[in-house]
C-alpha positions in Angstrom: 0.0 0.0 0.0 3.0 2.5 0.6 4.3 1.7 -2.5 1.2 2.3 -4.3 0.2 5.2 -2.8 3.7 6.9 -3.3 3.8 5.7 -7.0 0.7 7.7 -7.9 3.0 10.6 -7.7 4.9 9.7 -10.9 3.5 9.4 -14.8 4.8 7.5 -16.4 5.9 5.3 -13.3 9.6 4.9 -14.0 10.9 2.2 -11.9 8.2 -0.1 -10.3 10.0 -3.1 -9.6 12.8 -0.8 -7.7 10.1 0.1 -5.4 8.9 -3.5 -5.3 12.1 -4.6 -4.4 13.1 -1.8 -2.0 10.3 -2.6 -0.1 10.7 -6.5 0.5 14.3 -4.9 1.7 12.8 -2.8 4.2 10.4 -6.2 4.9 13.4 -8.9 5.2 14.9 -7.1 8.0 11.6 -7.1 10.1 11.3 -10.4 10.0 15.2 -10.7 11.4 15.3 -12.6 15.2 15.9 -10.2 17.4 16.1 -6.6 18.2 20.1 -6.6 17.6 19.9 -8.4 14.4 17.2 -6.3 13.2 19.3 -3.2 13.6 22.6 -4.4 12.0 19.8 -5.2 9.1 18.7 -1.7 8.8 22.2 -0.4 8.9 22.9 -2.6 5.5 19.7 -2.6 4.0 19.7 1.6 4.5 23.0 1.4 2.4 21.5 -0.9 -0.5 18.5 1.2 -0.3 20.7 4.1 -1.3 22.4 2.0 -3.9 19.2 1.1 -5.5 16.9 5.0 -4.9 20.3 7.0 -5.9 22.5 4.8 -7.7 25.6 5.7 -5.6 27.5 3.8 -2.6 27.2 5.7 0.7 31.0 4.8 1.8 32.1 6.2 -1.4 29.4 9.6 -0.9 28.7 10.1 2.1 25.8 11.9 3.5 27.3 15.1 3.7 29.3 15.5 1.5 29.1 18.1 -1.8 27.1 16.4 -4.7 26.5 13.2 -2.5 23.3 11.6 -0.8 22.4 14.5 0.7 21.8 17.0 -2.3 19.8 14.2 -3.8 17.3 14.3 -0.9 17.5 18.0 -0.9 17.2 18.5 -4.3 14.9 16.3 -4.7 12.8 17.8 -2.2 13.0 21.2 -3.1 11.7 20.5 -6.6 8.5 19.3 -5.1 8.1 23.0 -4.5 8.3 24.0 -8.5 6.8 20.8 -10.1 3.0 19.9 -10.4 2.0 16.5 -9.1 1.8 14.1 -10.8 5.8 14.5 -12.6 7.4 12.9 -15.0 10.4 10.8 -13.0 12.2 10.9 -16.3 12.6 14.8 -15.9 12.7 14.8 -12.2 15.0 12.2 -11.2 15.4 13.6 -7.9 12.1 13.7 -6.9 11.8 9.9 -7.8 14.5 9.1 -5.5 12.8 10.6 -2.9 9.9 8.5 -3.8 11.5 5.5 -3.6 13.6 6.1 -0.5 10.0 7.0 1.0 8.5 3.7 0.1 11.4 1.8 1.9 11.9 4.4 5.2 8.2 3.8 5.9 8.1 0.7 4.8 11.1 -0.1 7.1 9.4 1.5 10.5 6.2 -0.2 10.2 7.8 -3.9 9.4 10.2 -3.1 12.7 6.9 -1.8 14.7 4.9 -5.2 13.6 7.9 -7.2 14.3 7.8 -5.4 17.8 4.4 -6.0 18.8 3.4 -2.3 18.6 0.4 -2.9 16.6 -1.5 0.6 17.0 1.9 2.4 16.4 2.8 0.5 13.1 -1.1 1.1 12.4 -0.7 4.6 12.9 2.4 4.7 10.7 1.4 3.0 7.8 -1.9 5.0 7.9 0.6 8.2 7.6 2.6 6.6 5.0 0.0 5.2 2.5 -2.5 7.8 3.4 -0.4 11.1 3.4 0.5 10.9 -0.3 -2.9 9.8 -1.1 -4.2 13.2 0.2 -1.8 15.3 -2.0 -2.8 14.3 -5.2 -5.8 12.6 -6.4 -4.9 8.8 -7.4 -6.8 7.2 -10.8 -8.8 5.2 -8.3 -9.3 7.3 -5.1 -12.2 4.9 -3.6 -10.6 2.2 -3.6 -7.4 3.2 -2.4 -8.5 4.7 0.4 -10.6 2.0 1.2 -7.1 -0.7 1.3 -5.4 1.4 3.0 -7.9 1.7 5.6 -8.2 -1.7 5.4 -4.2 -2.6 5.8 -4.1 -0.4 9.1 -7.0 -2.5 10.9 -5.3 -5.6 9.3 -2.1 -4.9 11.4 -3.7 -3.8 14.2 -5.2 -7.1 14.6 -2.7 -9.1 13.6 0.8 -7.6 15.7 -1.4 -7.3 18.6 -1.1 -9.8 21.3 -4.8 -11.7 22.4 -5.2 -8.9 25.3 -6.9 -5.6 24.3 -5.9 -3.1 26.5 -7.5 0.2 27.5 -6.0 2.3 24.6 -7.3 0.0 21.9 -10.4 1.8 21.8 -9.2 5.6 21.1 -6.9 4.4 18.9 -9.4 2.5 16.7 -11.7 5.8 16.3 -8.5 7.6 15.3 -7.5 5.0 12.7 -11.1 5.2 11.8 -11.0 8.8 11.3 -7.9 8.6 9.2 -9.3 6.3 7.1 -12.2 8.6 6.8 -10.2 11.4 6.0 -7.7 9.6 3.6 -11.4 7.7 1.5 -12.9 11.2 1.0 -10.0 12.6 0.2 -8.7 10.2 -2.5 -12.3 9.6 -3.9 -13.0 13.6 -4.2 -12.0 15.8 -7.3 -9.2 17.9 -5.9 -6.3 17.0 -3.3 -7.7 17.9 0.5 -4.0 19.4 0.8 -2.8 22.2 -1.1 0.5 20.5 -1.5 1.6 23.5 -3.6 0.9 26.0 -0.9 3.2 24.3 1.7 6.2 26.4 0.9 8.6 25.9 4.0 10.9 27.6 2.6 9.7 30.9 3.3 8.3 31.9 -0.4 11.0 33.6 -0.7 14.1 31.2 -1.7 15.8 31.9 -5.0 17.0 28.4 -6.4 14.7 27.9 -9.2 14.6 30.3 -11.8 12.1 30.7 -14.7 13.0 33.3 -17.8 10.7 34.7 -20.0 12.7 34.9 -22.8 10.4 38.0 -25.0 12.4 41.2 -24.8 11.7 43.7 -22.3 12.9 47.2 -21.3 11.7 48.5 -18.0 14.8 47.3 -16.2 16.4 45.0 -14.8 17.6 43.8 -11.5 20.2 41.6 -10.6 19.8 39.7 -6.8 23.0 40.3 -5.0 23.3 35.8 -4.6 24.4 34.7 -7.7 21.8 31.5 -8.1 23.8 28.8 -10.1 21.6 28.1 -13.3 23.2 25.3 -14.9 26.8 23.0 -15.2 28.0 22.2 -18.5 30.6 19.5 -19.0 33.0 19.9 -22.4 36.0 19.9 -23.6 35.9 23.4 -25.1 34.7 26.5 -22.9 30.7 27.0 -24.3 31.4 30.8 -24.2 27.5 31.2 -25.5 25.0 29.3 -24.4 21.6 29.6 -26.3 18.0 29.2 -24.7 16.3 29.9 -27.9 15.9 33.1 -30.3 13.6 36.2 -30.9 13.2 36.9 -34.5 10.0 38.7 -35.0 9.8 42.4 -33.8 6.4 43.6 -33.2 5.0 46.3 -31.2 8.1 47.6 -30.5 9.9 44.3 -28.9 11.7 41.2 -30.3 9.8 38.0 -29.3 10.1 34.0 -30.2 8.2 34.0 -33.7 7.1 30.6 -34.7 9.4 27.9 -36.0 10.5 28.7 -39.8 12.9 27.7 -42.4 15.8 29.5 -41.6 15.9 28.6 -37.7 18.6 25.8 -38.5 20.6 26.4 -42.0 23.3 25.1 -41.3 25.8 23.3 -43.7 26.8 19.7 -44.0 29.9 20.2 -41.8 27.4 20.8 -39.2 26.2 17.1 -39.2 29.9 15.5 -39.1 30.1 14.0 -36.0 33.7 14.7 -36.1 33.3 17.9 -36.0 30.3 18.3 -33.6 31.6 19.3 -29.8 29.6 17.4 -26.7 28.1 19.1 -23.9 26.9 17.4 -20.9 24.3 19.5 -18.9 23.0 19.3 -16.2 20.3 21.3 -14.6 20.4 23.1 -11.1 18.2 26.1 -10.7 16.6 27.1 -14.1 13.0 25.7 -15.0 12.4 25.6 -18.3 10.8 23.3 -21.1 13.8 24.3 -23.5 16.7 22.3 -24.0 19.7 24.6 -24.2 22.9 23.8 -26.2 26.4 26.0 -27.3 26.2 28.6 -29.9 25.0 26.3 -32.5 23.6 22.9 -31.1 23.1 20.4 -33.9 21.0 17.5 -32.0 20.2 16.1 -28.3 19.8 13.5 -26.5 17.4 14.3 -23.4 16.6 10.4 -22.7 12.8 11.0 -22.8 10.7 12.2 -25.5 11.8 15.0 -26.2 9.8 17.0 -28.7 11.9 17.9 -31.6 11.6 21.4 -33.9 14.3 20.9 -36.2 18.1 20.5 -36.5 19.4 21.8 -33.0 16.3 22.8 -31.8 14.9 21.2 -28.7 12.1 21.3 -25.9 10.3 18.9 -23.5 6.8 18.0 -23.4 7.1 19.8 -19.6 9.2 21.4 -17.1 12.6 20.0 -16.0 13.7 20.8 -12.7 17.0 20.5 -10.8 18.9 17.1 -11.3 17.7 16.7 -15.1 20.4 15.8 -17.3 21.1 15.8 -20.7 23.3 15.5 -24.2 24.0 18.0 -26.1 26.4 18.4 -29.5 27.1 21.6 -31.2 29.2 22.7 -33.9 32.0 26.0 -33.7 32.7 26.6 -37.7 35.4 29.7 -36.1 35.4 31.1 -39.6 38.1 33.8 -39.9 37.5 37.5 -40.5 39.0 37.4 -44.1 36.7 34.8 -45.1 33.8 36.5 -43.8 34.5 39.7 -45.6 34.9 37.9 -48.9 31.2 36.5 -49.0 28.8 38.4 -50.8 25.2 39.5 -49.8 23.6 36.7 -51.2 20.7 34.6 -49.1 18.2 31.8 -49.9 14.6 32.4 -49.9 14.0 31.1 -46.4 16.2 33.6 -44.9 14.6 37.2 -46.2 12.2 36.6 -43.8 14.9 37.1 -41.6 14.8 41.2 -43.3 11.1 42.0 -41.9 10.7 44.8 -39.5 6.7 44.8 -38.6 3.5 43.1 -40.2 4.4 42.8 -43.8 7.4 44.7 -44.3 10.0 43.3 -45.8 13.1 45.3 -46.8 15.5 44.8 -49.3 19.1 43.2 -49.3 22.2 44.9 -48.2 23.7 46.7 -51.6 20.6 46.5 -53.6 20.1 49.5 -56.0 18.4 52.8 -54.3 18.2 50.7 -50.4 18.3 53.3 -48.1 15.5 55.2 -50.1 13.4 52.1 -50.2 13.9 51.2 -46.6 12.4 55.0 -45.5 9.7 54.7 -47.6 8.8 51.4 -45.9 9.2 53.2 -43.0 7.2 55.8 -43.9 3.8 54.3 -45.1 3.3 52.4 -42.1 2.4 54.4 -39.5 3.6 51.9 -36.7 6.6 52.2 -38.1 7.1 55.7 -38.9 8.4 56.1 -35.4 11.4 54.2 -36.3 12.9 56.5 -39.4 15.3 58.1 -37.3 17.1 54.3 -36.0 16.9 53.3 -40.1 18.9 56.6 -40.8 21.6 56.3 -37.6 22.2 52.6 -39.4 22.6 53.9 -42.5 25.5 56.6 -41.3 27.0 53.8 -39.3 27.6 51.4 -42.4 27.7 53.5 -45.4 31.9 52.7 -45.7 31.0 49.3 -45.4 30.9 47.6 -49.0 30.1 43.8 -47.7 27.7 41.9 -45.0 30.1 41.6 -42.8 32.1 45.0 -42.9 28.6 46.2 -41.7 28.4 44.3 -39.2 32.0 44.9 -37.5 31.0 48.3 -37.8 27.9 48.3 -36.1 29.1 46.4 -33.3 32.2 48.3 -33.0 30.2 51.4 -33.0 28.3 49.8 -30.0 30.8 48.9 -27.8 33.4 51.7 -28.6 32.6 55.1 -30.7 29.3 55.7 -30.1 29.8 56.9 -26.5 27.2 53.8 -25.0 27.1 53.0 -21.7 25.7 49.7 -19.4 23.0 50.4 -17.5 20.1 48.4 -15.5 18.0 51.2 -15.2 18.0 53.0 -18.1 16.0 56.2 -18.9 13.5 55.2 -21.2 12.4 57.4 -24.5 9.9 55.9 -26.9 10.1 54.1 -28.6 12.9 52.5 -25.9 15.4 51.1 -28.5 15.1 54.4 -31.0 15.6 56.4 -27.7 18.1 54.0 -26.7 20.4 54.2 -30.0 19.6 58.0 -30.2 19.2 59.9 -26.9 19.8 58.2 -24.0 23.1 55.6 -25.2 22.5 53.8 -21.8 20.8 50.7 -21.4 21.6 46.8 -20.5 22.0 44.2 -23.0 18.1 43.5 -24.6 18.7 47.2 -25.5 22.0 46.5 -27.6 21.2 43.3 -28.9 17.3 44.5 -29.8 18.8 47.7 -31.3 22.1 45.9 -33.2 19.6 43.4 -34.7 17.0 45.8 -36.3 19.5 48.0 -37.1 20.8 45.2 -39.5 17.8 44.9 -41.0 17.7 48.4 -42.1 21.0 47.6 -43.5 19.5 44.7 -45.0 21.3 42.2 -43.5 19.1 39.3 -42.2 19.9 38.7 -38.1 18.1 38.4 -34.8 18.1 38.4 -31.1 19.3 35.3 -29.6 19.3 34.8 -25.5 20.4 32.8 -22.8 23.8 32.4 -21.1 27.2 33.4 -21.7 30.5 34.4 -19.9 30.2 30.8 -17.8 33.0 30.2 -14.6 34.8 27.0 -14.5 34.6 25.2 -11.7 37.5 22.9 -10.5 35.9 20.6 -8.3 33.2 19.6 -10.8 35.2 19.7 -14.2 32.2 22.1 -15.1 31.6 25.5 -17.0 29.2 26.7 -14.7 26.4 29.5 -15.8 24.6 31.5 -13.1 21.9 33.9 -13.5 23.9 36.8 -13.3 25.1 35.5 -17.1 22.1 35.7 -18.3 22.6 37.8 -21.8 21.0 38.5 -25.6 22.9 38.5 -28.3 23.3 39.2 -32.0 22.9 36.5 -34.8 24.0 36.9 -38.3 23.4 34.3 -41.0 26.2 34.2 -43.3 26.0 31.5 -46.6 28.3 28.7 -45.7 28.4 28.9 -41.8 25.0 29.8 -40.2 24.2 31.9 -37.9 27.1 33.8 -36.3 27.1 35.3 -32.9 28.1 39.1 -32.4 27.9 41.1 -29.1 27.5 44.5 -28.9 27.2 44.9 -24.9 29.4 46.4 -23.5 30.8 44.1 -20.1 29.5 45.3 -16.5 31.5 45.7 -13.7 32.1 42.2 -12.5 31.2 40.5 -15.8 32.9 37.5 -16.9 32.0 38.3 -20.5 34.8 40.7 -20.6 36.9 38.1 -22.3 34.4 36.8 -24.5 34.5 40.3 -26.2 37.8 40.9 -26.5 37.7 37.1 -27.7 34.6 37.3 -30.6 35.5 41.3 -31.6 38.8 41.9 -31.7 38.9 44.9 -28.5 40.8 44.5 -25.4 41.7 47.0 -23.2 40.8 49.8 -25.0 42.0 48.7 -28.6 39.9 48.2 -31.4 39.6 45.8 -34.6 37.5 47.8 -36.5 35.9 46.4 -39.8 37.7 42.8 -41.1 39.4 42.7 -37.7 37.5 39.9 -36.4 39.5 37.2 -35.7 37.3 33.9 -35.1 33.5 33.4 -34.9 31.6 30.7 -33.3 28.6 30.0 -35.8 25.7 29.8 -33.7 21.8 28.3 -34.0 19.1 28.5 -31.2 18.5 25.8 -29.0 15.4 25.3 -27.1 12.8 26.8 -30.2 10.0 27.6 -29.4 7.5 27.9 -26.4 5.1 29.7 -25.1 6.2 32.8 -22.8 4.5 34.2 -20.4 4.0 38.4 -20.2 7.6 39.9 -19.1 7.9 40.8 -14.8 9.6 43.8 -13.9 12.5 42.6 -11.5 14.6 40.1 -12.1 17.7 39.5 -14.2 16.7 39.9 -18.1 13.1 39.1 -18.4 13.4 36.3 -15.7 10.8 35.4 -13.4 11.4 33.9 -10.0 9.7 30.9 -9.3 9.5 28.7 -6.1 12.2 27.0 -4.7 15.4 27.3 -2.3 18.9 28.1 -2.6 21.9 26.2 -2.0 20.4 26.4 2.0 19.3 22.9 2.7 15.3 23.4 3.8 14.7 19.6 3.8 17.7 18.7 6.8 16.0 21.8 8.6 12.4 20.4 7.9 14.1 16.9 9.4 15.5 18.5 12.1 12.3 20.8 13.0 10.4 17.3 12.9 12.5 15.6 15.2 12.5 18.4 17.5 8.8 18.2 17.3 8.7 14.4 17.8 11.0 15.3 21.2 9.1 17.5 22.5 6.0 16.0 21.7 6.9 13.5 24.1 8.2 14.9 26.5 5.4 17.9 26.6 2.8 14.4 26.9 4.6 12.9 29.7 5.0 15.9 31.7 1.2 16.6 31.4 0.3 13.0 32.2 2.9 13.5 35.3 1.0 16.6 36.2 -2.1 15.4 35.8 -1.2 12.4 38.5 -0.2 15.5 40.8 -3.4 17.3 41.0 -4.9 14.3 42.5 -5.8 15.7 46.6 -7.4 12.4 47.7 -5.2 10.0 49.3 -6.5 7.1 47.9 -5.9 8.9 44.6 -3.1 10.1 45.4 -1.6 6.6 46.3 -2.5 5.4 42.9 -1.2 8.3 40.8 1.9 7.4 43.0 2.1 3.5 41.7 1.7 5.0 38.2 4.4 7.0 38.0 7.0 4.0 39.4 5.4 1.9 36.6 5.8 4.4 33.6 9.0 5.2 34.9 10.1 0.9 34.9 8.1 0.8 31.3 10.5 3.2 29.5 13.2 1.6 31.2 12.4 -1.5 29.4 11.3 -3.7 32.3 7.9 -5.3 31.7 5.4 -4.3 34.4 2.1 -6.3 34.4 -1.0 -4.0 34.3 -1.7 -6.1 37.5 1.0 -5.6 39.4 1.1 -4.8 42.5 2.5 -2.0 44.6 4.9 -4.5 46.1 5.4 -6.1 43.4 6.8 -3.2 41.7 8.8 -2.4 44.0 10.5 -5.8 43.9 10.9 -5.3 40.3 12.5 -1.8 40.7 15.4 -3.3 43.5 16.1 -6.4 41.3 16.4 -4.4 38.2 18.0 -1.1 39.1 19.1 -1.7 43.2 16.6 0.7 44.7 16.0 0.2 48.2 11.4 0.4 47.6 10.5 -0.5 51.3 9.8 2.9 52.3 7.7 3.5 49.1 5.8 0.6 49.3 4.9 1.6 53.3 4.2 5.4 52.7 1.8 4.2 49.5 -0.2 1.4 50.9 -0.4 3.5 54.3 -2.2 6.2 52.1 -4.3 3.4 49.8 -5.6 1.3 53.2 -4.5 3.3 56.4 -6.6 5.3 58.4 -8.6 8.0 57.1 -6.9 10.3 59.9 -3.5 9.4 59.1 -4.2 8.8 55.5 -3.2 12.6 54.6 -0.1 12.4 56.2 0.6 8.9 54.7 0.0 10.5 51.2 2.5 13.1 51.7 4.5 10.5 52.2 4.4 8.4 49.6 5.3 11.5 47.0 7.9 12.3 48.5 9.4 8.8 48.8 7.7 8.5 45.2 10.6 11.3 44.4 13.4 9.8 46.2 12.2 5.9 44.8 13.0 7.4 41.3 15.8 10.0 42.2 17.4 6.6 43.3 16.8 4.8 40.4 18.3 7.7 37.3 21.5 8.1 39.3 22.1 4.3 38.5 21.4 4.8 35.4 23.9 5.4 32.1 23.2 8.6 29.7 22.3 6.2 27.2 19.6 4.5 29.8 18.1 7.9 30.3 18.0 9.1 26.5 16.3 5.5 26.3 13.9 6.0 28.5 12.7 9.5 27.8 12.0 8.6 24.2 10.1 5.7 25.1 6.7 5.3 24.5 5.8 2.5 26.1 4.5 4.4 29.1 2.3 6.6 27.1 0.5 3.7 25.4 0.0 1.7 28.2 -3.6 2.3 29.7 -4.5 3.9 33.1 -3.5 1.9 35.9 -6.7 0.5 37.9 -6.1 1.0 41.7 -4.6 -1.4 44.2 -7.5 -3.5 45.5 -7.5 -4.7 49.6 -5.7 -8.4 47.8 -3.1 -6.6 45.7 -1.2 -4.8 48.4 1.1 -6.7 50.0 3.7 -6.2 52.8 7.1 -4.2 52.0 9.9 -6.2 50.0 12.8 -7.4 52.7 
């Protein structure tokens, strides 16, 4: 039943037999003779249960250690705070650890329970276990569900009892009864009783998981002091760009993700070479996304699901990933140089004019055409959303007109970005309208959707086909993983440029922030460093470059943030589930102690002798229950006090006398007899702890023995006997 009811979290379920077999495990070790055998059991079968939920050795990973056991299990738990239920295991392979490790662990504590003859405890348990998970989502078969697992708590009840029913029986059948109740109804009824989704522990306001909304925007931006690590990228070669997917439409004054088209992937045939093709292991850690990413131009992937494909190098999932996913990808790096560039004429296939619109329906001619620039402002001009945009169409114009090929144009526009036209970086830019014609002509401040938006349609005036492309770049290489790791702080658009022979080509015209690591990558792709310039043909290398992760659906662009990002639930690196375990524990702790002081208390308020004497007997046989010694419900005041010299060497005679005196003496010296018999009740169990070990005491104050045993019945005249000798 635990493994059923924990299963219904995943669809597709990914690995039924694992939890099959994980829980015959946990099941083998209760059936172990003996308390001693059963806990060497757990200690092994806890470190094959690792081997088969995680896949890794605990004596190799440890629990705590970096990338071990432990950030499975908080991983893993973390993501249940970004993903609808049910998942997709295949996606979220942390979250179907925890799945399976939580069909063993409970499986584990009720076996051991049963095997221990603590039938309404293990009843108790396995109603939590099955019946928690059942309340958080709603299973394909609710009724019946609820119903077995109902059933399977009364089943163990009855059968690791022993024949005697004691007092608590009872109450603890109407709670198991209304747990059942609760856990039927809520598996049989359309939505979960618990709003899973709303049980963010961490505060609301942890910053692990990022979502971007990848449409340009350009109110601002704001980068969170933590850098959040987004993603780890395993290659041989640094992935200096790292592509999320591309915005080639502009409309309404923005670049968004247009629909999938021809010229997203033209790429030549030394693309699909495998020799030639670079591989990129990534894996995910804070970004949430449906896109596959890959380097500047990605050529295929291998996501080991179903992923859904778009086209040569363009990938996305049929949902969400979250942290832990892991996938393949291989891109190609045709580092053309500079003098081949500027050799090739402006000459494009049909598919890529599309790549020359500005608006709805206007398409402008190619670079060098007869009478361009006149053309382009008349385009301009008769279209009234456009007419706006005259003034950008003439700076681009001034910018290129030495340059006599595609990419002399370029190298001028980028260098006039980055170096003569006086621009500076800036997350809160003033904002003129329309924001990139203000941008290029007023204000010359702005981050990079403003350089990259402004570079792109500029080049389309020139008449040379390009677009925005965004995601990462600038990534950090970290030592201890063999990584290149991208945070959100690299988040970054770009320019794309198709050129006949080697695809699209990246060019950046933002200028590096204080603190950026994409200083390098510009003195790298442009030719400037420290100051110098390249100036047109001075480009030495180019990474060709096609989007990866084309095309979803976005939603409307959030105000703070890094570059159109959204923040979405989750944690950082601060491990919420080890505090939720430890906040638990503490709560289990104090739990019982808070209900043994207040059943200690409630013995004190007692003011009749007679009472008083019993609450008195009580308390000596709680205190030999938790101690492990096995009290009779009949036992006798004597009696247990020949149980408390034999086993811990208390000297009871003075108890026994002061108690029995106050059960059966005298009413007039009854008073004086139950005064007594607390304070030798005191000084009977002061003796007894200071014989004790530490470990003896910890034992006994977690024990619960004395809180499920029922009420004592009082002494009768037969059952009090004469002090021990």
């Amino acid at each position: 039943m635990i493994a059923i009811a924990w299963l219904e979290f995943e669809q597709p379920i990914a690995a039924p037999m694992r939890a099959v077999a994980l829980a015959l495990l946990a099941l083998a070790v209760a059936v172990l003779p003996g308390a001693r055998l059963q806990a060497l059991g757990s200690v092994g079968a806890a470190v094959l249960a690792v081997r088969l939920a995680f896949g890794i050795w605990l004596p190799r990973h440890p629990i705590g250690g970096s990338g071990a056991v432990w950030s499975h299990i908080d991983s893993g738990f973390v993501d249940f705070y970004s993903t609808h239920l049910p998942f997709d295991p295949r996606l979220h392979a942390n979250m179907a650890e925890l799945v399976l490790l939580a069909v063993f662990v409970f499986t584990l504590a009720v076996g051991l329970l049963a095997a221990a003859r603590k039938p309404v405890s293990a009843a108790l348990l396995l109603l939590v276990g099955a019946g928690w998970p059942a309340t958080l989502i709603v299973p394909a078969h609710g009724t019946p569900i609820g119903a077995a697992i109902l059933g399977a708590a009364f089943l163990v009840l009855a059968v690791a009892g022993t024949r005697r029913i004691s007092g608590s029986a009872v109450p603890f059948a109407l709670v198991l009864v209304l747990g059942g109740i609760v856990v039927g109804t809520a598996t049989a009824s359309n939505h979960p009783v618990l709003n899973w989704q709303g049980w963010n522990i961490t505060g609301g306001n942890g910053q692990a998981s990022v979502r971007f909304i990848w449409d340009a925007q350009y109110r601002g931006i704001r980068f969170p002091k933590a850098k959040t690590t987004m993603l780890d990228v395993r290659s041989r070669k640094e992935p200096a760009y790292f592509r999320a997917t591309v915005l080639d439409d502009f409309v309404d004054g923005r670049w968004v993700v247009g629909p999938p088209r021809d010229a997203d992937a033209l790429e030549p045939a030394a693309a699909l070479r495998p020799a030639n093709q670079t591989k990129e292991v990534v894996t995910i850690e804070g970004l949430v996304d449906r896109q596959l990413l890959g380097g500047t131009v990605p050529v295929r992937f291998d996501a080991g699901t179903s992923a859904v494909e778009a086209g040569p190098g363009f990938a996305q999932l049929p949902s969400e990933y979250a942290r832990g996913f892991q996938y393949t990808a291989w891109s190609y790096d045709a580092s053309p140089t500079s003098h081949a560039l500027a050799q090739l004429p402006a000459r494009y296939p049909a598919s890529v004019l599309g790549m020359l619109d500005v608006g709805h329906n206007v398409r402008l001619p190619v670079f060098g055409s007869p009478g361009h620039d006149a053309e382009v402002m008349r385009s301009l001009s008769v279209n009234s959303e456009l007419a706006a945009y005259r003034p950008l169409a003439r700076l681009a114009s001034q910018v290129t007109r030495a340059a006599t090929t595609p990419y002399a144009a370029v190298v001028d526009l980028e260098h006039w970005f980055l170096v003569d036209g006086g621009f500076a970086y800036s997350n809160h830019p003033r904002i003129v309208e329309p924001p990139l014609v203000g941008f290029a002509t007023t204000t010359r401040s702005g981050y990079c959707q403003y350089f990259a938006g402004a570079m792109a349609l500029m080049l389309r005036y020139s008449g040379i086909p390009a677009r925005v492309a965004v995601g990462f770049a600038g990534p950090t290489f970290n030592p201890a993983s063999h990584a290149w790791t991208f945070t959100d702080h690299d988040a970054h658009a770009w320019v794309e440029v198709w050129f006949k022979g080697y695809g699209w080509l990246p060019f950046d015209p933002t200028p590096a922030f204080p603190g950026s690591s994409r200083a390098r990558l510009i003195a790298r792709y442009t030719g400037i460093s420290g100051g110098g310039v390249g100036g047109p043909g001075g480009r030495d290398q180019s990474n060709s470059g096609n989007g990866g992760g084309k095309k979803g659906t976005h939603e409307p662009p959030e105000g703070s943030g890094v570059p159109g990002a959204r923040r979405a639930a989750g944690t950082s690196a601060f491990p919420y589930a080890l505090v939720v375990v430890v906040l638990v524990l503490v709560g289990a702790v104090g739990g019982i102690a808070l209900a043994k002081e207040a059943r200690r208390r409630a013995r004190r308020l007692a003011r009749d002798p007679r009472r008083i004497a019993a609450a008195c007997r009580e308390e000596l046989a709680s205190f030999l229950l938790d101690q492990g010694v096995e009290t009779p419900p009949s036992a006798t005041v004597r009696e247990l006090g020949l149980l408390a010299h034999r086993s811990l060497g208390a000297d009871s005679a003075a108890f026994v006398a002061a108690t029995t005196a106050a059960r059966f003496g005298r009413p007039e010296a009854a008073a004086d007899a139950a005064r007594a018999a607390r304070h030798e009740s005191r000084s009977l169990l002061a003796s007894c702890r200071r014989v004790l070990t530490r470990r003896d005491r910890l034992r006994g104050f977690f024990s619960l023995r004395s809180l499920a045993r029922a009420r004592w019945a009082v002494d009768g005249p037969a059952s009090l006997g004469t002090t021990p000798p």
